[in-house]
KOLGU-4560 file (N, C-alpha, C; in nm, 3 decimals, padded with zeros to 5 digits):
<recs>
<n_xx: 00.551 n_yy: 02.205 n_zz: 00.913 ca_xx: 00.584 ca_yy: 02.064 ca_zz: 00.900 c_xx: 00.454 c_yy: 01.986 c_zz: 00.881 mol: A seq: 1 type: UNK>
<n_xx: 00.420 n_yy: 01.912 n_zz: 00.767 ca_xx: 00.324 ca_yy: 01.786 ca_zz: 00.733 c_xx: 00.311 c_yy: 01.679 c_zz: 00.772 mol: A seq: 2 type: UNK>
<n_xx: 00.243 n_yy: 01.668 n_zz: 00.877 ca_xx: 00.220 ca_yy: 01.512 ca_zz: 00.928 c_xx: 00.175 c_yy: 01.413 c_zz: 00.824 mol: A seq: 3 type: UNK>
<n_xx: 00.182 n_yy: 01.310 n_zz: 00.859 ca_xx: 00.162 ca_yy: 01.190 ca_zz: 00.702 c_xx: 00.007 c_yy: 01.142 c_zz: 00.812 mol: A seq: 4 type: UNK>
<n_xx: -00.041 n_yy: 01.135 n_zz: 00.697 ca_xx: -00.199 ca_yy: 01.035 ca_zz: 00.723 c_xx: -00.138 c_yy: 00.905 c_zz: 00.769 mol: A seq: 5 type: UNK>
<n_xx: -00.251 n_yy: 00.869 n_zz: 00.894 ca_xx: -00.270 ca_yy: 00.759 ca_zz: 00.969 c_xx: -00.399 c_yy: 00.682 c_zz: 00.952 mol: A seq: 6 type: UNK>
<n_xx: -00.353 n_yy: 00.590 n_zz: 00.954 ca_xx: -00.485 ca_yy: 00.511 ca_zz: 00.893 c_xx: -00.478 c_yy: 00.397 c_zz: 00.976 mol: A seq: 7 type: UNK>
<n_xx: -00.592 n_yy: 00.380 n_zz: 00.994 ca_xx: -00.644 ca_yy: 00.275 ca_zz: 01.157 c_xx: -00.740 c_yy: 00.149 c_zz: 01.091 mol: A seq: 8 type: UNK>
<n_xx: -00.734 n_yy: 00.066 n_zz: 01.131 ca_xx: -00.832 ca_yy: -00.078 ca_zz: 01.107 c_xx: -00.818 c_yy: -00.193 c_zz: 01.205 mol: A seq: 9 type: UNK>
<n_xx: -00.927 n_yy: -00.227 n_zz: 01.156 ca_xx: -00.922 ca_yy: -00.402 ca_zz: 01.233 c_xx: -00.934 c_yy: -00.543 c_zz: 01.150 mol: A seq: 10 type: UNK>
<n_xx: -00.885 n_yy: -00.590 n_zz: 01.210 ca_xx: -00.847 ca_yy: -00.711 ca_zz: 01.100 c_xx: -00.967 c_yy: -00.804 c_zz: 01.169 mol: A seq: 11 type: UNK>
<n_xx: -01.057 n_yy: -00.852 n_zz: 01.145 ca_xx: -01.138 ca_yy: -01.000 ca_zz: 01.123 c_xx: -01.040 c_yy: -01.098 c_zz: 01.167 mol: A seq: 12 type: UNK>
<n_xx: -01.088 n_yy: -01.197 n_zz: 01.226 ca_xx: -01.003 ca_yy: -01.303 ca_zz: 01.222 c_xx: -00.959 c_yy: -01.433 c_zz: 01.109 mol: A seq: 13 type: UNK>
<n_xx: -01.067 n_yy: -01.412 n_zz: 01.042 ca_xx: -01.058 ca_yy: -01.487 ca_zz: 00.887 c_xx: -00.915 c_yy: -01.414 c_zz: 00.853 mol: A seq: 14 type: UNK>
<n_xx: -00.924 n_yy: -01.275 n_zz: 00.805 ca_xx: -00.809 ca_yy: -01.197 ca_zz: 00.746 c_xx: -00.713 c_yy: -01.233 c_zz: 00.831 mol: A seq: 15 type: UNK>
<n_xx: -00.732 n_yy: -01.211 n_zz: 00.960 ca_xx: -00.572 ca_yy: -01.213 ca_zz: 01.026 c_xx: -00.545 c_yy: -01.364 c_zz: 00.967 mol: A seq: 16 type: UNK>
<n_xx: -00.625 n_yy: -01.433 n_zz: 00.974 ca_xx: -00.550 ca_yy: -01.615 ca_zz: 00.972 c_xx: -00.506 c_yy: -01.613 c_zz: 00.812 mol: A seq: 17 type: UNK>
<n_xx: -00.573 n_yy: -01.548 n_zz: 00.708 ca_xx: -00.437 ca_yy: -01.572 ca_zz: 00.559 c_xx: -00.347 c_yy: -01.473 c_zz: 00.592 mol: A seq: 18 type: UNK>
<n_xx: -00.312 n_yy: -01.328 n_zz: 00.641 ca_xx: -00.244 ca_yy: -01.250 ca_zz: 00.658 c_xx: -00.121 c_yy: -01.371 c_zz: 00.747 mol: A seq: 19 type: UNK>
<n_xx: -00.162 n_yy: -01.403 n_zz: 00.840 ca_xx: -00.018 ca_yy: -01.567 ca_zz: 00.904 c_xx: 00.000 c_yy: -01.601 c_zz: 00.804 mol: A seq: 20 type: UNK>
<n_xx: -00.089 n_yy: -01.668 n_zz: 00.708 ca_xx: -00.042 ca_yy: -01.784 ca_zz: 00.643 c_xx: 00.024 c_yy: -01.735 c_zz: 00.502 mol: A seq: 21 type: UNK>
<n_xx: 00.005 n_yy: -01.587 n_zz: 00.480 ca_xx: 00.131 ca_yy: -01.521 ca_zz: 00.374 c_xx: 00.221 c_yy: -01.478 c_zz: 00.429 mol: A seq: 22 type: UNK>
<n_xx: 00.231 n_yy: -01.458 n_zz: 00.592 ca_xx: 00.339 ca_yy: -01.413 ca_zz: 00.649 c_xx: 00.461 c_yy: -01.534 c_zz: 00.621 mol: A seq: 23 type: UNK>
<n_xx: 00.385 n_yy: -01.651 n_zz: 00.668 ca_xx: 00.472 ca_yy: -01.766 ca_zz: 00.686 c_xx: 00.512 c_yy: -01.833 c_zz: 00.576 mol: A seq: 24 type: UNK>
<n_xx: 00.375 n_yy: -01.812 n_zz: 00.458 ca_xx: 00.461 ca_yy: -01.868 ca_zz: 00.273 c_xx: 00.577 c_yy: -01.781 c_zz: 00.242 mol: A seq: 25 type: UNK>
<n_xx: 00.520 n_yy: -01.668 n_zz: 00.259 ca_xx: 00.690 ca_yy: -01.547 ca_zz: 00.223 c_xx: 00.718 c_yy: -01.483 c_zz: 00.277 mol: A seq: 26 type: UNK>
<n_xx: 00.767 n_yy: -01.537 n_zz: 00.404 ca_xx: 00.850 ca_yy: -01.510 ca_zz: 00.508 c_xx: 00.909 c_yy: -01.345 c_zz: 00.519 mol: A seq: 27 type: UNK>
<n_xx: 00.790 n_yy: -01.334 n_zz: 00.531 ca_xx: 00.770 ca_yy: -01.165 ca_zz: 00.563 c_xx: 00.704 c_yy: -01.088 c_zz: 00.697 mol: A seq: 28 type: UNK>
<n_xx: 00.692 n_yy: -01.008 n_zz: 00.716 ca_xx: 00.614 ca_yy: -01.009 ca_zz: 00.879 c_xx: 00.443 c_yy: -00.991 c_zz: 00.850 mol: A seq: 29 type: UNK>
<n_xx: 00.376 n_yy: -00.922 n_zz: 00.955 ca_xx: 00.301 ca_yy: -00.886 ca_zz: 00.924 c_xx: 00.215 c_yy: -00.757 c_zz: 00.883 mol: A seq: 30 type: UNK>
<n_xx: 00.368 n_yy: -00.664 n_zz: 00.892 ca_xx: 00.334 ca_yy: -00.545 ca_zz: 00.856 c_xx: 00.358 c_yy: -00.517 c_zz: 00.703 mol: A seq: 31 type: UNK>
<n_xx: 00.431 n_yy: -00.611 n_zz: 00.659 ca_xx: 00.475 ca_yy: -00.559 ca_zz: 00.553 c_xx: 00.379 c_yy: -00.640 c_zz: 00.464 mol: A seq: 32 type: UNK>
<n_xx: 00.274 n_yy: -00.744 n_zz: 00.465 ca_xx: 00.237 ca_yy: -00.798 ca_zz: 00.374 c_xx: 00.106 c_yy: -00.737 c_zz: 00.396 mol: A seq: 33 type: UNK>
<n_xx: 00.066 n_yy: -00.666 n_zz: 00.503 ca_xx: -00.060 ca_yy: -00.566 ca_zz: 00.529 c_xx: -00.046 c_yy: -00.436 c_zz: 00.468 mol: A seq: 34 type: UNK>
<n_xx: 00.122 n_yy: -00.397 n_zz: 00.430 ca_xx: 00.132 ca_yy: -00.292 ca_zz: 00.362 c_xx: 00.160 c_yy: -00.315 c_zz: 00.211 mol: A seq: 35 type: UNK>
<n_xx: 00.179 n_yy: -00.438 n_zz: 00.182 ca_xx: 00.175 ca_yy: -00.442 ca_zz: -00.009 c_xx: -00.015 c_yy: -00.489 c_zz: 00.003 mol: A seq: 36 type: UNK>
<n_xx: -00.062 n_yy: -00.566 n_zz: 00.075 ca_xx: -00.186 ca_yy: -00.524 ca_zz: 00.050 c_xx: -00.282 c_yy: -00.398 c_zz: 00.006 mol: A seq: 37 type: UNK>
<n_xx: -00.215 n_yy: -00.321 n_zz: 00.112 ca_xx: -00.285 ca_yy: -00.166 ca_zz: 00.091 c_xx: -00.255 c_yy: -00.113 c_zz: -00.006 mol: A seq: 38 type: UNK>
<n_xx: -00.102 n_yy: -00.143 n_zz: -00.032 ca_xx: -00.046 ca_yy: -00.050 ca_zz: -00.144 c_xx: -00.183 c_yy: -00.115 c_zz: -00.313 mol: A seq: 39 type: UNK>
<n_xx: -00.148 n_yy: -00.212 n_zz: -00.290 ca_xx: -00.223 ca_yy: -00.308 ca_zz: -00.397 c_xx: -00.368 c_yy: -00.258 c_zz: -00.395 mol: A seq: 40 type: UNK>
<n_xx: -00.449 n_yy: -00.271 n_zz: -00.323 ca_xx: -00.586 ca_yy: -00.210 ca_zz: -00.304 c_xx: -00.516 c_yy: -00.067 c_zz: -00.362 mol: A seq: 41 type: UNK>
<n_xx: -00.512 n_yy: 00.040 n_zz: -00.271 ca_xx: -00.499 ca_yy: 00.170 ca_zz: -00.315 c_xx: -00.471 c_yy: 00.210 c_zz: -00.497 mol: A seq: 42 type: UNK>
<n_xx: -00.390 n_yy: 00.084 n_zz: -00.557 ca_xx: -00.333 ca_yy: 00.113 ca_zz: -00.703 c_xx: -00.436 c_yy: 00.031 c_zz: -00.793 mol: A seq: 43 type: UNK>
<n_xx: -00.564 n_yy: -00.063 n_zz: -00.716 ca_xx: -00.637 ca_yy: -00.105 ca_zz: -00.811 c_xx: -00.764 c_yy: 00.007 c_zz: -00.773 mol: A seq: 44 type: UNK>
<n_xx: -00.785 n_yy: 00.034 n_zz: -00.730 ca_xx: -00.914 ca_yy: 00.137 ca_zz: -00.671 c_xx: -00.894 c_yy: 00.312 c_zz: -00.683 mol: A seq: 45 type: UNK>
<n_xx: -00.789 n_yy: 00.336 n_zz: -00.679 ca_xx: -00.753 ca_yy: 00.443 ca_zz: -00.680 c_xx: -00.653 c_yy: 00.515 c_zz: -00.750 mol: A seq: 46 type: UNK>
<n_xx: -00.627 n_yy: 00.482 n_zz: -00.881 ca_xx: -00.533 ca_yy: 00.517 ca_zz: -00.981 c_xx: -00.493 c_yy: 00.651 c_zz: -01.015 mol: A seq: 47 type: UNK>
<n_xx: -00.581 n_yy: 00.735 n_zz: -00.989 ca_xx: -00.537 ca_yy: 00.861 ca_zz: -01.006 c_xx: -00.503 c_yy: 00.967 c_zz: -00.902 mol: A seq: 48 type: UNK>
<n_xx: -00.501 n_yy: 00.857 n_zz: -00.739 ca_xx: -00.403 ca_yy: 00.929 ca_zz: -00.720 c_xx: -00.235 c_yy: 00.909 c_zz: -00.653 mol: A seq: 49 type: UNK>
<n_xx: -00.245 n_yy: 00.745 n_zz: -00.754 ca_xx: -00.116 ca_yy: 00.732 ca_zz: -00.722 c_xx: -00.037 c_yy: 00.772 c_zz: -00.864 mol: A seq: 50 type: UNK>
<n_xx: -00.138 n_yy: 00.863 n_zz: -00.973 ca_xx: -00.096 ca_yy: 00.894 ca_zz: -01.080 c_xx: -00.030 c_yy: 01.004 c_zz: -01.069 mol: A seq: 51 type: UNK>
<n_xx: -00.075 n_yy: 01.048 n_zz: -00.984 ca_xx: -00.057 ca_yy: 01.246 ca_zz: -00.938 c_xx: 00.059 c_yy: 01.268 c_zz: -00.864 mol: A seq: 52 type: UNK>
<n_xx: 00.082 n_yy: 01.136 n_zz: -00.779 ca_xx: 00.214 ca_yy: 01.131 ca_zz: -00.676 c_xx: 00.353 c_yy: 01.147 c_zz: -00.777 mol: A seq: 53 type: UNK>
<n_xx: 00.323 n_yy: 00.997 n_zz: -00.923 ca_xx: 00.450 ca_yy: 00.977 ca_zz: -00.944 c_xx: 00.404 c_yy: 01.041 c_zz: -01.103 mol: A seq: 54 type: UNK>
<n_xx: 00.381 n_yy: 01.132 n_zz: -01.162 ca_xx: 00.385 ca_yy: 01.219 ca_zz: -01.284 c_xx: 00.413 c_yy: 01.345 c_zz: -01.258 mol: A seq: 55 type: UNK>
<n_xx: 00.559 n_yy: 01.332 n_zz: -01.292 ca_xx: 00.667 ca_yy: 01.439 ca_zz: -01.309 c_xx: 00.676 c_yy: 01.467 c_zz: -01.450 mol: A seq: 56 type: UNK>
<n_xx: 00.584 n_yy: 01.418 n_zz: -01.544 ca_xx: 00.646 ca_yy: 01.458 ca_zz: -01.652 c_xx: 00.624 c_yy: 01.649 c_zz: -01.711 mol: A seq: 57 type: UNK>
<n_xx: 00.577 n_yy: 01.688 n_zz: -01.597 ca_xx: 00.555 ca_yy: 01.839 ca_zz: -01.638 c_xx: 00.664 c_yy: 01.882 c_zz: -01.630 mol: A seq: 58 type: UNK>
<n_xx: 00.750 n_yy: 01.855 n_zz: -01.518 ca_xx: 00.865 ca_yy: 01.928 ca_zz: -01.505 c_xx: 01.000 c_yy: 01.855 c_zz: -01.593 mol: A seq: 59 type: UNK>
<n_xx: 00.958 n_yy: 01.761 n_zz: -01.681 ca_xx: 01.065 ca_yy: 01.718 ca_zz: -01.766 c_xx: 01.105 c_yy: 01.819 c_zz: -01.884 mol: A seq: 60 type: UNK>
<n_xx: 01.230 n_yy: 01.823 n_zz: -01.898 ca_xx: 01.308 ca_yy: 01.973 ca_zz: -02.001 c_xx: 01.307 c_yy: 01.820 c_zz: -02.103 mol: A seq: 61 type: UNK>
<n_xx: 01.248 n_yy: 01.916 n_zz: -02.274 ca_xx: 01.302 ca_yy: 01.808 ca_zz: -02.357 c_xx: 01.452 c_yy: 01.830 c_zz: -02.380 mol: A seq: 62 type: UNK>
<n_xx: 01.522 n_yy: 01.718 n_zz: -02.415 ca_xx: 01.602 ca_yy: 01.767 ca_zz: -02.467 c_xx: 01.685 c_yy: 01.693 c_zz: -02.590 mol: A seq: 63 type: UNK>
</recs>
């Protein structure tokens, strides 16, 4: 069985105070706008390997 990577940080207090203030424009919490952050960082910085996750096209049958 594969444990999933954990990933640990600290937020600044500058960050935490826009992280509120996007919580509270789009009424979202604060996990979830810390997690389209990451996602967002990870897909501008690291493209190949969110290329590797979602390219299935090896196993596509033409048809």
């Amino acid at each position: 069985m594969s444990k999933s990577k954990m990933l640990s940080f600290r937020l600044d207090s500058a960050l935490l105070r826009k992280v509120d203030m996007l919580r509270a424009s789009r009424h979202r919490t604060r996990g979830e706008i810390i997690r389209e952050a990451l996602e967002l960082y990870f897909r501008v910085h690291h493209p190949a390997s969110q290329q590797k996750n979602t390219d299935d096209s090896q196993f596509d049958s033409p048809l």
